[in-house]
N, C-alpha and C positions, 0 to 999 in steps of 0.2 A: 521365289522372291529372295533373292540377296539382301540381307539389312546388315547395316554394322550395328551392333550391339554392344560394343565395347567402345566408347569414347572416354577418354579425359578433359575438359575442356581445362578453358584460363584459369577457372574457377578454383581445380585441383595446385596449388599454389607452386611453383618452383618443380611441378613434377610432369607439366604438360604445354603442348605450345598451341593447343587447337583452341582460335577463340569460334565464338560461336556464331558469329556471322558468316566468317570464310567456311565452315564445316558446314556450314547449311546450304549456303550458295555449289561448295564443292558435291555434294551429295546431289541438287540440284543438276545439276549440270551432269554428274556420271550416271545419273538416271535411276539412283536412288531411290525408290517411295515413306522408306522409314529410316528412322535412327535413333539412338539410343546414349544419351548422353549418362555415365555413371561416375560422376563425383565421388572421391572419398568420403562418405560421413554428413553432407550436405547439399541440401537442393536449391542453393542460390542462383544457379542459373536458370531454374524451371520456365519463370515468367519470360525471358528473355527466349531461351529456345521456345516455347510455346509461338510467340510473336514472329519472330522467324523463319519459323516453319510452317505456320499459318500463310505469310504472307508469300511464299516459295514452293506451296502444296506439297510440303511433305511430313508425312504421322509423325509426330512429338511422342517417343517410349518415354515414360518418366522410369529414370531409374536411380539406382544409386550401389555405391559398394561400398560395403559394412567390412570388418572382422568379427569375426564368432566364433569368440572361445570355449574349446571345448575341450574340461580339463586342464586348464591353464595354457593349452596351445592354439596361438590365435588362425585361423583360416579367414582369406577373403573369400568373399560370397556376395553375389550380383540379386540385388533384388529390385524385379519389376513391377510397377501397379501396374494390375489388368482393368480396375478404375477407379472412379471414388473413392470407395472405400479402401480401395487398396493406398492411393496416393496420401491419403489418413494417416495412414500407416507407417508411410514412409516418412511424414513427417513427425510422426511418433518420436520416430527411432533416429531420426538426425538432431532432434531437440534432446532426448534421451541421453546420447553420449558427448553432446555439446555444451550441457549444462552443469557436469562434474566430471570432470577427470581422469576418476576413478569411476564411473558408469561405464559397464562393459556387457555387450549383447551378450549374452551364453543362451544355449537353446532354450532355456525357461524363459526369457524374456521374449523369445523370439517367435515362439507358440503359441504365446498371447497376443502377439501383434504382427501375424502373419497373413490375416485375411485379406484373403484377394491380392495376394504376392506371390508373384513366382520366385521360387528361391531356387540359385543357380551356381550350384560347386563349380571352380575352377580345377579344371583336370590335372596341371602340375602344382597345385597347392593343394589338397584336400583330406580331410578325413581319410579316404583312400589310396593317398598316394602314398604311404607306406607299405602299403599291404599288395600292390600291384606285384604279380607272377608269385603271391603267398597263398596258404591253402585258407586263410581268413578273409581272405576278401569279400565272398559271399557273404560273410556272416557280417560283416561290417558296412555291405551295403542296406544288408537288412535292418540294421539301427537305423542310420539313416531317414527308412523309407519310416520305421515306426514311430520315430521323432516327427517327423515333416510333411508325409500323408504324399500324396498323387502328385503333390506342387512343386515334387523337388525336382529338378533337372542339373543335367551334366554339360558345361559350357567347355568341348575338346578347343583347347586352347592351343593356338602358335603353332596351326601343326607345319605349316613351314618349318620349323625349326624341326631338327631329327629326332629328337632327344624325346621332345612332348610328342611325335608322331608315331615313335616306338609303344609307349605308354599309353594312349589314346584308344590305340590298335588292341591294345589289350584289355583295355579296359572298358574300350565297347562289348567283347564278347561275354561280359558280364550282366552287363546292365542292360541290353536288350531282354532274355530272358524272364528278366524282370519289371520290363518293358516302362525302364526309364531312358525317357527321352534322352537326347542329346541334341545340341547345338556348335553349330562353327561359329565359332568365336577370336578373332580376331583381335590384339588390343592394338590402340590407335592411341599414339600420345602427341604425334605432328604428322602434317597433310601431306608433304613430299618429301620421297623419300632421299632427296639432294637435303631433307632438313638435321640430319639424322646428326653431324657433328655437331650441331648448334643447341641440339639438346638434349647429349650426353655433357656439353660444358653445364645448362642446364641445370642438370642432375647434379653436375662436382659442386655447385652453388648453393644447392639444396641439401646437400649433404656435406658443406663446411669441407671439401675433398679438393685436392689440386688434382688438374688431369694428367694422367701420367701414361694409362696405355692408351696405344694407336689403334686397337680393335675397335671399330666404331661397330654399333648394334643397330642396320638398318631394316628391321624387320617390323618395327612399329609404324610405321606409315600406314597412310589409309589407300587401302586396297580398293584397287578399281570393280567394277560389276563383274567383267571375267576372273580374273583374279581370286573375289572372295565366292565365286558359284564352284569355281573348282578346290577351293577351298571346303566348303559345303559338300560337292560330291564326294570329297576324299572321307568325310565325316562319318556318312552314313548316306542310304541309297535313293529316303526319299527325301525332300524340302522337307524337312522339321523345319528350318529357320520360317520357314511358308506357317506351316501348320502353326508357329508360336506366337506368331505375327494377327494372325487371324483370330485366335483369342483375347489378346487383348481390343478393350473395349475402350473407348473415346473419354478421355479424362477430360469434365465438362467445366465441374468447379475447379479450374486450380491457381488459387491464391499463390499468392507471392510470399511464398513462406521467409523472406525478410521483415 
């Protein structure tokens, strides 16, 4: 099973162009069964994808992307409710850093309200992504695992792109051994990929930026079924994204965290 697991919708402000009606209709239609909407910091769109995807028969992932400072250096990190309890959780931790400014996830915060969350490092942002083809890396995976228990997972990011698919490559043959998971991971910030200059102006808007280079970055679109399965096989050999998928469990209560 193919899922996207990386969306930004409207909601992520000046940083994404997927609203949530065409991302659910589009998932729809490419034959899609799940998706995974992950906001910076907030779950304002839950009630709305729930609605959506309900009415389009496709599984609602609640999710959401945090940073998590560790040591003063911030990593994003994708966290999924597997259910209730977990979507609790999530909205814990979006009230949490939305209520002062200065409120910042670091792992003690995040170990106390990690139940029933899958937590999910990005491969070219991470704790380890300094230490990739270093003789520490081992040893930094194992903090890690001793901070965050069995629920941590590795999200191989972009690996279309060369760079993250060099890295990825290697940093699978770590983490199997120690038999953490991994996921293809895909980020999707607009549906096609003709959208791709429309939202790097976007981007110059959201970051007060005039646009100046001609390099447009068309790799964020949302990957078709073939597309992101071979994406998934380049990952690793069997469906993990299947096996991830199958874990979580039907989030039944979930309010309108507005």
């Amino acid at each position: 099973m193919a899922t996207q697991l990386y969306i930004k919708s409207e909601y992520s402000l000046l940083s994404s162009m997927c609203r949530i009606s065409e991302t659910v209709l589009k998932c729809k239609e490419q034959g899609f069964g799940a998706l995974a909407i992950v906001d910076k910091n907030v779950l304002i769109a839950s009630k709305e994808i729930k609605d959506e995807c309900l009415r389009n028969g496709i599984k609602p992932i609640y999710g959401m992307e945090i940073d998590l400072y560790i040591k003063e250096k911030k990593y994003p990190v994708c966290l999924y409710a597997k259910n209730d309890e977990g979507y609790k959780n999530l909205m814990y931790l979006s009230s949490f850093v939305s209520c002062d400014i200065n409120n910042k996830i670091t792992p003690e915060v995040l170990i106390k309200h990690n139940s029933d969350l899958f937590i999910v490092f990005e491969s070219d942002d991470s704790p380890l992504t300094d230490y990739i083809k270093t003789d520490d890396l081992d040893e930094k995976i194992d903090e890690l695992i001793s901070l965050f228990g069995s629920d941590v997972l590795f999200g191989l990011c972009d690996n279309n792109i060369q760079f993250n698919k060099i890295n990825s490559e290697e940093l699978k043959k770590h983490l199997a051994p120690k038999n953490i998971k991994t996921l293809a991971i895909s980020r999707t910030y607009y549906l096609n990929k003709e959208d791709a200059y429309e939202f790097e102006l976007l981007k110059c808007i959201g970051n007060g930026e005039v646009m100046k280079d001609t390099h447009i970055d068309d790799n964020r679109y949302f990957l078709t079924v073939p597309e992101l399965k071979k994406l998934c096989q380049k990952c690793h050999r069997i469906n993990v994204n299947k096996y991830f998928i199958n874990l979580l469990e039907e989030v039944k209560n979930n309010p309108n965290p507005e």
